[in-house]
VEXNUKE-108821 format. One line per 5 residues: number of its first residue (from 1); for each residue y, x, z of N, C-alpha, C, CB. Coordinates in steps of 0.001 Angstrom, whole numbers. Each point is the difference from the previous one (the first is absolute). Glycine has a CB too. Layout:
N
NUM) Y:X:Z:Y:X:Z:Y:X:Z:Y:X:Z  ...
END
This chain:
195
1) 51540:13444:-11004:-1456:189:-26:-296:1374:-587:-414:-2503:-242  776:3359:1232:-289:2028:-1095:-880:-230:958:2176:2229:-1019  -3577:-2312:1188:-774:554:692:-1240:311:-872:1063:-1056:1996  -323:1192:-3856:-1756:338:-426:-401:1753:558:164:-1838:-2816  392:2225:2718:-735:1300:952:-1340:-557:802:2564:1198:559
6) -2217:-1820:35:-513:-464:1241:-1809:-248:-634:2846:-1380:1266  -2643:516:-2383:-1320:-656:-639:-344:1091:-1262:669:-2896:611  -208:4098:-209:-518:747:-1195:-667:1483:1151:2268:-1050:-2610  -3436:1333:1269:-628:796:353:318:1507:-531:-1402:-1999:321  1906:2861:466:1058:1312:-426:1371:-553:-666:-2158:1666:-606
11) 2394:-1045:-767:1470:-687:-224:-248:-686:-1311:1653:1823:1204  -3256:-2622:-1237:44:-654:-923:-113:-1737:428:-899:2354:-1271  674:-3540:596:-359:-552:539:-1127:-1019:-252:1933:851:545  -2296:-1562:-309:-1394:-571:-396:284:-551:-913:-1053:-284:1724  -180:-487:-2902:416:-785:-1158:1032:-1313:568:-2499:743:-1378
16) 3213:-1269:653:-116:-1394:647:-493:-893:-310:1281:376:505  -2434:-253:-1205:-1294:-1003:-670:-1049:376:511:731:-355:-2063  -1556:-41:2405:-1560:825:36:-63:-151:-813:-1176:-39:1441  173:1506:-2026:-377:-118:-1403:-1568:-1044:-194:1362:2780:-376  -1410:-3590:1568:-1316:-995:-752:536:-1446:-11:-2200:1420:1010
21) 3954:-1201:-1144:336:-1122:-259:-534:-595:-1279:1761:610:1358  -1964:-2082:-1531:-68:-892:-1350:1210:-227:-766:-1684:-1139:1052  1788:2119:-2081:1408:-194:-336:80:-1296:-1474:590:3081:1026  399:-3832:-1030:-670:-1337:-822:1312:-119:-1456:-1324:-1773:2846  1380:1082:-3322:929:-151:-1280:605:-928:398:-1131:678:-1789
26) 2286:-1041:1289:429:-1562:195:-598:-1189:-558:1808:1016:128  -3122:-773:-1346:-194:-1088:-271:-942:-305:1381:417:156:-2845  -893:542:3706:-1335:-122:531:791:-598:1297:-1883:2105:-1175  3066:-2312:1645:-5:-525:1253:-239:-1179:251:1151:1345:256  -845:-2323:-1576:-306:-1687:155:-1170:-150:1008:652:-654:-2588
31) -2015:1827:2573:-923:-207:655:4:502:1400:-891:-137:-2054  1432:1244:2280:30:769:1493:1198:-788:513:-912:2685:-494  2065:-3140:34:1229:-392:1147:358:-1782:-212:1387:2913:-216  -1820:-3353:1291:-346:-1154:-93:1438:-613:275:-2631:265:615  3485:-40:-86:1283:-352:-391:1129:-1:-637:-880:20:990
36) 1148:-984:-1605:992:-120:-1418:723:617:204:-55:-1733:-712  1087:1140:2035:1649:1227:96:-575:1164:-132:1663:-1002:1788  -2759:1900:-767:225:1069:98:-542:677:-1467:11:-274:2743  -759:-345:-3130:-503:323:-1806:918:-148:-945:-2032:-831:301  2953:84:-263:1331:74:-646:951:1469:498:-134:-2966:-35
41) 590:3015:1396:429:1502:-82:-861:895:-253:1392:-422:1321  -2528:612:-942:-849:1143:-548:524:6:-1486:-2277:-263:1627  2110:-568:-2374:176:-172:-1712:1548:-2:-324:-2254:-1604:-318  3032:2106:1178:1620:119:-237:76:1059:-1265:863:-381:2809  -453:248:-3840:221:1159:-1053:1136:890:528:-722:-1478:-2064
46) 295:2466:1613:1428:1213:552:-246:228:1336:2061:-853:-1381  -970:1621:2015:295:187:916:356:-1490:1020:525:2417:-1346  -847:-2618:2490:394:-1056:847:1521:-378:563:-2280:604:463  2840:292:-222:1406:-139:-153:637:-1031:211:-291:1281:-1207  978:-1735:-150:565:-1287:-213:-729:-1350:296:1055:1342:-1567
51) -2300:-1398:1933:-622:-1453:342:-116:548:990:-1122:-1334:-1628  1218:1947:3045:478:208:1078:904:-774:105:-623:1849:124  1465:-1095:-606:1387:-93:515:835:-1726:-436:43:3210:-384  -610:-3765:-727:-107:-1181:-577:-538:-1004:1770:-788:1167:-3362  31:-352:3456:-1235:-1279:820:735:295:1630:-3190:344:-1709
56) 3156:1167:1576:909:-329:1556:1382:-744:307:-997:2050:281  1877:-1726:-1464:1357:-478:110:806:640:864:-752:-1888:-538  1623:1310:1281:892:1215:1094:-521:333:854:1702:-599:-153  -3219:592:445:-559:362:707:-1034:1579:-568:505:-2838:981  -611:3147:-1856:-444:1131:-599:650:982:668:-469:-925:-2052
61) -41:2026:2493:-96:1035:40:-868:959:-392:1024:-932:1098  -561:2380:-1206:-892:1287:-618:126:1202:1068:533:-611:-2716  -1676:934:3192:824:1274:922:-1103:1344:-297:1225:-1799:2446  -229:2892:-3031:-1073:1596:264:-268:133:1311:1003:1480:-1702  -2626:-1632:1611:-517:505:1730:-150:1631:-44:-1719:-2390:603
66) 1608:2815:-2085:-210:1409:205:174:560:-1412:-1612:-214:2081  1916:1339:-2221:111:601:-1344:-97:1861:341:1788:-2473:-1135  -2907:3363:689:215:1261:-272:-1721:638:-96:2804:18:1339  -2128:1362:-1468:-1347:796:-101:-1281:-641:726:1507:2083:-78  -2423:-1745:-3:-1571:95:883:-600:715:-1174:-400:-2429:1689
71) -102:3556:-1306:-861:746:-198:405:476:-1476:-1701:-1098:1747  301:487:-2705:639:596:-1124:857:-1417:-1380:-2367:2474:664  2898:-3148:766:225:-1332:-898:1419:-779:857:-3131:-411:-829  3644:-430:87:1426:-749:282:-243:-892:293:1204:666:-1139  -1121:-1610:2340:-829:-1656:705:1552:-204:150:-2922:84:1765
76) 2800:-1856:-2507:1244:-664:604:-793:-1037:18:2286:929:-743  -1698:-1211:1808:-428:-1687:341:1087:-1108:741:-2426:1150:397  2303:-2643:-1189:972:-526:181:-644:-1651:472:1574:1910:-1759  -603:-2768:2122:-434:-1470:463:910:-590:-993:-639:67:2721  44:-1227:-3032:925:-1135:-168:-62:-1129:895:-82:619:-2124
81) 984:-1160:2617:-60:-1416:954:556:-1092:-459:95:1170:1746  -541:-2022:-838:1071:-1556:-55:1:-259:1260:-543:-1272:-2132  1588:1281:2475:448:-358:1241:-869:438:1403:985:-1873:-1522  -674:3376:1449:-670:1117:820:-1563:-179:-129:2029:112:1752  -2609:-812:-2875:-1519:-106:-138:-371:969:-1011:-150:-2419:599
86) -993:3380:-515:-61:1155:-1012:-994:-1129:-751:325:2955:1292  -52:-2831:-2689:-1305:-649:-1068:-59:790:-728:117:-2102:-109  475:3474:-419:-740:985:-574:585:1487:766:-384:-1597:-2484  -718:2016:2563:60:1771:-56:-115:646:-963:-760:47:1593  1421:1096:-1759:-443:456:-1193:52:1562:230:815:-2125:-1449
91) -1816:2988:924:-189:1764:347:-351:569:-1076:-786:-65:2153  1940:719:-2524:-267:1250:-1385:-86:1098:224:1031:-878:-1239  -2289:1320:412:-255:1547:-68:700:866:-990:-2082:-631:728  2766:1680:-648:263:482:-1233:-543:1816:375:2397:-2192:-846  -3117:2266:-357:-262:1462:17:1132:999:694:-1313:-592:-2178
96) 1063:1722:2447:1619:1149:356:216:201:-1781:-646:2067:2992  -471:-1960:-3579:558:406:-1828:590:-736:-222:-1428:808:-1075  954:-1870:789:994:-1542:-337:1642:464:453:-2281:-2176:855  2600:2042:336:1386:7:678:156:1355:-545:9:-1581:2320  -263:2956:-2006:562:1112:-1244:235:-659:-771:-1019:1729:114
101) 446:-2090:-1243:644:-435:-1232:640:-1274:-381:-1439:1400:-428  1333:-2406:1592:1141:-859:-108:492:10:1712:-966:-1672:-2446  2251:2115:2485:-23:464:1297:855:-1722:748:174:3572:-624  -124:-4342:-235:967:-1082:98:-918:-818:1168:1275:-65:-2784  -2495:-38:2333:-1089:-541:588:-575:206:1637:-320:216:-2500
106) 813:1087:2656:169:108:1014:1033:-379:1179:-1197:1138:-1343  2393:-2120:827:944:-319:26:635:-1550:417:-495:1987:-1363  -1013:-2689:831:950:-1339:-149:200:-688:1500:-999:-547:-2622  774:779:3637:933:-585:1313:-481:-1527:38:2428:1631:-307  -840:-2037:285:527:-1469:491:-700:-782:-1260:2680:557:1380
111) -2354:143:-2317:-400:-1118:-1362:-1380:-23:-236:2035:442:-1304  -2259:-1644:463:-1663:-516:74:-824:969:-1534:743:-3309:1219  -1400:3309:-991:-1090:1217:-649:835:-735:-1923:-3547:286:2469  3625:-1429:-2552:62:-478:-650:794:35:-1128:-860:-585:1591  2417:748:-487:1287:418:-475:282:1483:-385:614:-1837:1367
116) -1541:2723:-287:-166:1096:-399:-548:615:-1462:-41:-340:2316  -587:-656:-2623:-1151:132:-1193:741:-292:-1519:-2116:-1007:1801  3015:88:-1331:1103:-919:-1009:210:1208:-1124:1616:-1786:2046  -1498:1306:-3184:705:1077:-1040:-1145:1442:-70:2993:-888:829  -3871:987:-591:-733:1265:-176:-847:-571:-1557:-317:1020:3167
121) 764:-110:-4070:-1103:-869:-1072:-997:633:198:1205:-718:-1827  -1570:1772:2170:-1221:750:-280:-819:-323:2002:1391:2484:-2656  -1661:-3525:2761:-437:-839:828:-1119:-513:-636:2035:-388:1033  -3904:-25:-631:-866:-182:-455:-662:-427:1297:276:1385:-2112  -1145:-2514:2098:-632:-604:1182:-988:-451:-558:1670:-534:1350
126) -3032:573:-531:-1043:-431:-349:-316:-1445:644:-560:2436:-391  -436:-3020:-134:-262:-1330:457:181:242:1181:-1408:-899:-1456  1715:-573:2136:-134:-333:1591:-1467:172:264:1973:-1795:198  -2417:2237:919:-1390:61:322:570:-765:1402:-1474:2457:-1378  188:-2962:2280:264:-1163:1177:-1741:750:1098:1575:-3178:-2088
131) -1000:3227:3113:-945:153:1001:74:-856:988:-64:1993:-490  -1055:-2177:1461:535:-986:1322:-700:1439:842:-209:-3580:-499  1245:3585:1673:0:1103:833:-406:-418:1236:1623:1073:-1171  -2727:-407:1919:-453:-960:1167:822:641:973:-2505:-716:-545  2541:25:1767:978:943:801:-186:1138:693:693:-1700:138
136) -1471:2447:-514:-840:1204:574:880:1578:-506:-2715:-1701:-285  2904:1088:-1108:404:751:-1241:1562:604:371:-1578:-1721:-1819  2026:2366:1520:902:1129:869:1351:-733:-695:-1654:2821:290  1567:-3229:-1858:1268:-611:-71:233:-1300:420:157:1336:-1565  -1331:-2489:1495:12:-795:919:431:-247:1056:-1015:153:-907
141) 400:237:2307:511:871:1129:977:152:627:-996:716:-775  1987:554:-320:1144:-305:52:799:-805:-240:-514:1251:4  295:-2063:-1050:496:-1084:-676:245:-1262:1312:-1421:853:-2615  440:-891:3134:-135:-1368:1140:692:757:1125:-2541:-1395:-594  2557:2524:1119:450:478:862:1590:-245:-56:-2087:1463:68
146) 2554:-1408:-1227:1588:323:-174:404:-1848:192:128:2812:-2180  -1103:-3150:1290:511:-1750:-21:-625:-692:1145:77:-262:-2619  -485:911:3907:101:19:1147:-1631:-1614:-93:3648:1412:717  -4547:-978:-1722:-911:-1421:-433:-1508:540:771:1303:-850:-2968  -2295:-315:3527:-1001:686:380:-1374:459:-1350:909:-1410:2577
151) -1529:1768:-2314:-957:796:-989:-490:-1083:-1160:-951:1757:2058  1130:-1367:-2978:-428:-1243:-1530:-68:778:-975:1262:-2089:389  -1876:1683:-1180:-75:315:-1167:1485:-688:-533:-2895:205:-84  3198:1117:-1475:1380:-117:-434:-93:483:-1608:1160:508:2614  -513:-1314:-3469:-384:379:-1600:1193:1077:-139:-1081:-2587:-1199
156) 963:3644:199:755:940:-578:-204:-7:-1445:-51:1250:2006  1165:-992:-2528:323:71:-1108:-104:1848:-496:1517:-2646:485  -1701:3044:-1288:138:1499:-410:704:-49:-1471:-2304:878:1413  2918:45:-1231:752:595:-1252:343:1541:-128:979:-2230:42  -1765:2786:-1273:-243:1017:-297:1116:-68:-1026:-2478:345:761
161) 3408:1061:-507:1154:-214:-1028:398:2045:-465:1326:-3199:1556  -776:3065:-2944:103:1746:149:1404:-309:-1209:-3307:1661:500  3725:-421:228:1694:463:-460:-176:1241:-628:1396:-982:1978  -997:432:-3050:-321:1474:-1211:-1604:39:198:2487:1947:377  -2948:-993:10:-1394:778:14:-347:-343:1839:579:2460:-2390
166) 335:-2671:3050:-190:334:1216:-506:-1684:774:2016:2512:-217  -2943:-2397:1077:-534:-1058:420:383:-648:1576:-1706:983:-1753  2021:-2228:2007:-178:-152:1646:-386:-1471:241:1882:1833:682  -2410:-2629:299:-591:-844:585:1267:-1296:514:-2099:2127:611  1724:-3344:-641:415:-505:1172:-763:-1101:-65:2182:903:276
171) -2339:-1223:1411:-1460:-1146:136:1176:-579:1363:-3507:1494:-745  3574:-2856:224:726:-975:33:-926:-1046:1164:1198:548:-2742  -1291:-1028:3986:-766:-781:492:574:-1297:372:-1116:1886:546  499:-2903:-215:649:-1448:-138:-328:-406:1120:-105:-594:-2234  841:-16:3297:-198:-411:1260:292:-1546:-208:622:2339:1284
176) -1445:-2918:-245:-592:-1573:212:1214:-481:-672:-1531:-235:2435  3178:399:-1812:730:-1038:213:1024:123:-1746:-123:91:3483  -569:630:-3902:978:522:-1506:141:-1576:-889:-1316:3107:-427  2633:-3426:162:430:-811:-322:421:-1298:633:-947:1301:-1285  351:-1675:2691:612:-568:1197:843:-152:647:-1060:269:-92
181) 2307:-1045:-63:1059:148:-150:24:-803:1045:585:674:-2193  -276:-53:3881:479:-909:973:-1386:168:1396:1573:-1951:-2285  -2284:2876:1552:-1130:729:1261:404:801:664:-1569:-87:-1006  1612:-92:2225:80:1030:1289:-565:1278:431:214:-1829:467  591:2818:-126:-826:1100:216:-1465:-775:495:2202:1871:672
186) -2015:-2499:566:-757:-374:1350:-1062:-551:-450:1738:-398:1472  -1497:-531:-2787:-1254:-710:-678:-522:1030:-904:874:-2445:39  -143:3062:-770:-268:792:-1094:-1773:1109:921:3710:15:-1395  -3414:301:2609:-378:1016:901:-1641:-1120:-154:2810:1406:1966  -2556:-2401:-1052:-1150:-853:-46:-433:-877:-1088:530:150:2022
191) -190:91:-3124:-560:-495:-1005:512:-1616:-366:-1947:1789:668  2852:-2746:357:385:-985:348:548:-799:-1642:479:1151:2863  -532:-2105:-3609:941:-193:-787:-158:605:-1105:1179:-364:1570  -2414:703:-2165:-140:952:-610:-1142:-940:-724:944:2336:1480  -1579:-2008:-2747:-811:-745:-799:-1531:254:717:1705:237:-2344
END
């Protein structure tokens, strides 16, 4: 999936939030997300990772759809699955300063943002903030496009995090079938089996 060129305007690229998103706290979702599972992963502490990979079983997978420059910033973006079903996307921004001064970051590939992160003490993250993204919205969009889903609204997670002095993004989105262990692409697509 390298086609952000494609959705960017010169060699930058659009937010991947609108900025008139409602951005909410975790205490506040009990009221906006009316379903438990998916309000339980929204409320996953840490990184998602290991309750992935817990919930998929030998069926987990992780794959880099993309990793490098755009413009004046470093986009990687990655899937997690269960059993060829995407239930999270995930797309990090990192400044070009940021990667100058930690050039590792620009780096991490195959491994999950997570592992990459492992052992850094001077690592600092701000609260989770939570949006619901309608499907209009450019990371949305893409998001359904890749997990091959028709147009819906989709919750994201944000995490604002800075290394040393230096700052970068990653906004984490949650697709229907996340934690569904035994859903079909085919249903996953039509919504089939699904809460």
């Amino acid at each position: 999936m390298n086609d952000m060129a494609e959705s960017a305007d010169s060699n930058s690229l659009p937010p991947p939030v609108p900025t008139t998103a409602m951005w909410l706290p975790g205490s506040a979702l009990n009221c906006y997300v009316g379903d438990p599972s998916m309000r339980s992963w929204l409320l996953t502490p840490g990184l998602l990772t290991q309750r992935i990979r817990d919930a998929a079983g030998d069926g987990f997978a992780m794959h880099c759809l993309s990793e490098g420059p755009m413009g004046n910033e470093h986009v990687r973006e990655i899937d997690m699955c269960c059993d060829s079903v995407v239930w999270m996307f995930a797309h990090t921004r990192i400044p070009a300063a940021t990667v100058r001064a930690h050039p590792w970051l620009g780096q991490i590939g195959s491994r999950t943002l997570g592992e990459a992160l492992a052992g850094h003490g001077d690592l600092k993250r701000e609260d989770f903030r939570y949006a619901q993204l309608y499907p209009d919205s450019w990371l949305a969009e893409r998001t359904l496009r890749h997990a091959q889903l028709p147009p819906q609204s989709l919750w994201i997670r944000h995490s604002a995090f800075v290394v040393g002095e230096s700052p970068f993004d990653l906004y984490e989105v949650f697709l229907p079938a996340i934690g569904q262990r035994g859903v079909t692409e085919a249903s996953a697509r039509v919504g089939t089996n699904l809460p």
